[in-house]
N, C-alpha and C positions, 0 to 999 in steps of 0.2 A: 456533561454532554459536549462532544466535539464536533463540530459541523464543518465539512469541507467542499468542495465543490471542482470534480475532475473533469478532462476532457480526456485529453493522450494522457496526462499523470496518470501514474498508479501511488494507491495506498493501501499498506498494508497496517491491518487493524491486530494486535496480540493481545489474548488474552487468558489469565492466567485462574482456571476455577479456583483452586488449592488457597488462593492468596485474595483471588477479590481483585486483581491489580490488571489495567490494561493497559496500553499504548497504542498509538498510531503516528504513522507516517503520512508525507503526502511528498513524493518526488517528481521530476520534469524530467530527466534524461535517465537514461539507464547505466552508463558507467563512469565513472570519474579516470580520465587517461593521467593523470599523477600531474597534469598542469595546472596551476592558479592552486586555489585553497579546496582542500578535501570536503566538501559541502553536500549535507543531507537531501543536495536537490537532486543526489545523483543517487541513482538503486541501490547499488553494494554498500554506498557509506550508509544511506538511511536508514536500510534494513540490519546491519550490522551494528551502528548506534543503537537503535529502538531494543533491540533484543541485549546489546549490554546492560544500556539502562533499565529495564526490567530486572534483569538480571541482581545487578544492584540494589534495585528494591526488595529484594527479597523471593522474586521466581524462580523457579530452576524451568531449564530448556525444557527440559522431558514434560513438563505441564504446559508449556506453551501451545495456542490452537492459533491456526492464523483466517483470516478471513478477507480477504485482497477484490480489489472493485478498480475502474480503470482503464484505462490504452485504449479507447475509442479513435478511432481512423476518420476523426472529425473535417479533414482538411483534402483526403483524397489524395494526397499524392504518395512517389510512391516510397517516399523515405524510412516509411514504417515505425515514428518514434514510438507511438503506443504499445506496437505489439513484439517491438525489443524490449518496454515498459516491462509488458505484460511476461516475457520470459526469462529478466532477468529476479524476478519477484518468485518466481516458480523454480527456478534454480537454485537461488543463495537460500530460499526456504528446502528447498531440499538436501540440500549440503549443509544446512543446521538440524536437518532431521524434526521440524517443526511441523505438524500438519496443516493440512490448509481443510478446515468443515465448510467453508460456503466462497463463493466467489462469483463475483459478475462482472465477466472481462470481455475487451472488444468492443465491436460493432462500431456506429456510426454517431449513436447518440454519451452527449455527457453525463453525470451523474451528481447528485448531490448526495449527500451523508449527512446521519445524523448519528456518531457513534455513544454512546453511555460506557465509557469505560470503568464503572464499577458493578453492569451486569456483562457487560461483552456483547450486548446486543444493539445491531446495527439497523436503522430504514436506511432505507435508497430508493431514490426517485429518479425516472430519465427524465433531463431536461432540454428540451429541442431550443434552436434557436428565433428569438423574437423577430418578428421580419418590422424594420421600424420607417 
């Protein structure tokens, strides 16, 4: 069980029936511009890692199912980190031809995860903020 907790992140959840085998991500920004070190905090690398390293373990692409949660628009303004999150997670899976069965992207509130990567199945919870 992998338990994470997004606001703007996105996380992409793979998992593979054939094998039993899953992965997930959990990134901050959506693209790595080639400065500083190539770091899974960024969309492209993440989701490019996660699917090699499956890969590696023994999945092939064509069994891959994706399940992506994420980019919430928590802060209001109008920079949009979430919902460039949220498209670049929908692009680079579709340019590896992965499908995506379930997702819950956007809006205002965060999320919590509870992923089981050896059924593929995910809870999610929204989590509002504590006024303290």
């Amino acid at each position: 069980m992998v338990t994470t907790v997004l606001g703007s992140c996105v996380a992409v959840c793979l998992f593979d029936e054939t094998t039993g085998i899953g992965g997930i991500n959990h990134y901050m920004l959506p693209f790595w511009n080639g400065s500083e070190l190539a770091s899974p905090k960024y969309g492209n690398i993440a989701i490019e890692s996660l699917t090699k390293k499956m890969e590696q373990l023994g999945c092939k692409r064509e069994n891959l199912v994706a399940k992506v949660f994420g980019g919430a628009n928590q802060l209001d303004h109008s920079m949009g980190v979430g919902q460039r999150n949220i498209k670049v997670a929908e692009e680079i899976l579709g340019e590896l031809k992965i499908k995506i069965v379930a997702k819950s992207l956007g809006g205002h509130k965060g999320r919590k995860l509870n992923y089981n990567t050896s059924t593929g199945e995910v809870l999610m919870k929204y989590i509002t903020k504590q006024s303290g």
